[in-house]
Backbone as CSV, one residue per row, in Angstrom:
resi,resn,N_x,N_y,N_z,CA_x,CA_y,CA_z,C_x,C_y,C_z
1,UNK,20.175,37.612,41.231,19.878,37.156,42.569,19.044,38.210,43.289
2,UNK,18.179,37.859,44.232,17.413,38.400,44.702,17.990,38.571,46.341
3,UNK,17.765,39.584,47.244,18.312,39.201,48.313,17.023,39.912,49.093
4,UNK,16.510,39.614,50.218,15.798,40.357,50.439,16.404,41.125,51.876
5,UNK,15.971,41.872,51.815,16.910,43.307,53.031,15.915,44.305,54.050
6,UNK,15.918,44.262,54.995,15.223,45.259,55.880,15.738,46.263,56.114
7,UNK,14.716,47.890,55.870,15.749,48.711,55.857,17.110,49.211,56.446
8,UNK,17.062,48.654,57.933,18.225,48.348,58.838,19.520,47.925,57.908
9,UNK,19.325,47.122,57.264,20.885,46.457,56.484,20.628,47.167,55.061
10,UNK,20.093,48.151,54.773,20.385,48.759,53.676,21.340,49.384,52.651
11,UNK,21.972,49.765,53.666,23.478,50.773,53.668,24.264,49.584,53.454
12,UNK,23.934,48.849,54.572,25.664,47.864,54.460,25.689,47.417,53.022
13,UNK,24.085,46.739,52.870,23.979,45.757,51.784,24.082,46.494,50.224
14,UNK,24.254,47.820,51.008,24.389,48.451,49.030,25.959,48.683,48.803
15,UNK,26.630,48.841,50.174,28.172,48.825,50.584,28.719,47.632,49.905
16,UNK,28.209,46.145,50.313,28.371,44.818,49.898,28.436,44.735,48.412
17,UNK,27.581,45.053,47.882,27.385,44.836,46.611,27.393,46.215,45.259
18,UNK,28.329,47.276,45.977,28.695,48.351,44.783,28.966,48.189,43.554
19,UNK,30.417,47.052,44.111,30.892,46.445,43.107,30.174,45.781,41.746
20,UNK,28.853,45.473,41.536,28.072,44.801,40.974,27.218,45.806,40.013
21,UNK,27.808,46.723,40.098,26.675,47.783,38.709,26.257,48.132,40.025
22,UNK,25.173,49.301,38.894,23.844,50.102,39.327,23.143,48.782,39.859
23,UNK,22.568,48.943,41.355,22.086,48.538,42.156,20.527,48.847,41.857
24,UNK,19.549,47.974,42.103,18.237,48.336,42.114,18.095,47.970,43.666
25,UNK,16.957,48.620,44.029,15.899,48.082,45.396,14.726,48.585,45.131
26,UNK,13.892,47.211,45.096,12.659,47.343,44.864,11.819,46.938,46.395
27,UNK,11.072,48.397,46.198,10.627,48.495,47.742,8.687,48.181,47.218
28,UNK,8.466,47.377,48.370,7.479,46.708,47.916,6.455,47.083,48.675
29,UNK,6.479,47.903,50.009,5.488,48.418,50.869,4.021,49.080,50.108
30,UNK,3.070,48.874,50.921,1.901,50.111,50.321,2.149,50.868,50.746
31,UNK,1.649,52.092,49.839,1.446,53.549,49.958,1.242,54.164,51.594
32,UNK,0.648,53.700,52.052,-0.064,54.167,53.826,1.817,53.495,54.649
33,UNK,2.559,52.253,53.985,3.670,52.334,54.948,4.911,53.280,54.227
34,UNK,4.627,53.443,53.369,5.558,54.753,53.136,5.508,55.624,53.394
35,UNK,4.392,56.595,53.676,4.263,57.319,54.682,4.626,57.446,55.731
36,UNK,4.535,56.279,56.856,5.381,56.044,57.558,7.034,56.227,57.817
37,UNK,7.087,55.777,56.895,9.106,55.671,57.347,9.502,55.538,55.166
38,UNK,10.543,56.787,54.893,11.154,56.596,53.912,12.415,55.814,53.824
39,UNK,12.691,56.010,52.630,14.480,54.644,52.588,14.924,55.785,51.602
40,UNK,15.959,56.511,51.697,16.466,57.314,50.878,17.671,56.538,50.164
41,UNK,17.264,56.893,48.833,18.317,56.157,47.942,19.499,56.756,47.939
42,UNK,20.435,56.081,48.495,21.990,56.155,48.957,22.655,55.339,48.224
43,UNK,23.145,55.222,46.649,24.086,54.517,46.385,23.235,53.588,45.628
44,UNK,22.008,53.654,45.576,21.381,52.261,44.183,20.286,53.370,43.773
45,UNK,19.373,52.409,42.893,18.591,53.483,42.596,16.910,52.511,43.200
46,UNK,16.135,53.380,43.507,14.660,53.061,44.192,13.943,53.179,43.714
47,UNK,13.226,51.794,43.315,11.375,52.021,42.718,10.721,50.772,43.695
48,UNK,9.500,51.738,43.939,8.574,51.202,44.854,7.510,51.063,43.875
49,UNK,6.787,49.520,44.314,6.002,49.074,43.602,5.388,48.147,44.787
50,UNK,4.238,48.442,44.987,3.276,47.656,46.241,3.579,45.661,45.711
51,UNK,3.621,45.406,46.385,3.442,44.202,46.581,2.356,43.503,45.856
52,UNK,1.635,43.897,45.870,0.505,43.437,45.352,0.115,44.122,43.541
53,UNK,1.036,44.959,43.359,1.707,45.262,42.318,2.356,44.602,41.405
54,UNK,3.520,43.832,42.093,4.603,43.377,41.025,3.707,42.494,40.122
55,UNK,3.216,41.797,39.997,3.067,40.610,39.027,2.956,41.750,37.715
56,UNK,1.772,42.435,37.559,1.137,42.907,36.841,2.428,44.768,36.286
57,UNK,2.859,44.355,37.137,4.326,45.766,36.620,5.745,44.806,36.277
58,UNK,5.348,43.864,36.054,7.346,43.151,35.592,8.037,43.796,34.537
59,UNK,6.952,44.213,33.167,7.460,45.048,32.212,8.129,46.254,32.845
60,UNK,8.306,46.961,33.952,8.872,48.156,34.632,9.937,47.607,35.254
61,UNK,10.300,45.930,35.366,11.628,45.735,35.549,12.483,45.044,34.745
62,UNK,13.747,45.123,34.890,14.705,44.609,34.172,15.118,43.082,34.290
63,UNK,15.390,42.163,33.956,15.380,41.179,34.887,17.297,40.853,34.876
64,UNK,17.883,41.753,34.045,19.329,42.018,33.934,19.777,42.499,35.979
65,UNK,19.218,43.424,36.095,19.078,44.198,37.674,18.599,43.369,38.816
């Protein structure tokens, strides 16, 4: 399942779902909004991959996660 989350409900939503394995969050921002504002991985683990990225990076995910 996919859930999608703003960094605001991050915490809770990794709180929510501990129970469930190693947690992924795939952060999908470009490069110029990460700069901006980080998401420190607290409790799952973080790979950022632009948006305009994923199609062409799926081999870099699991689809188990």
């Amino acid at each position: 399942m996919i859930d999608q989350v703003s960094p605001r409900q991050l915490s809770s939503w990794a709180q929510q779902h501990a129970d469930q394995g190693p947690l992924l969050v795939l952060d999908v921002r470009e490069p110029a909004e990460l700069q901006i504002a980080s998401v420190p991985a607290d409790g799952f683990e973080l790979l950022a991959i632009p948006m305009h990225d994923v199609p062409a990076s799926l081999d870099r995910l699991d689809p188990q996660r």
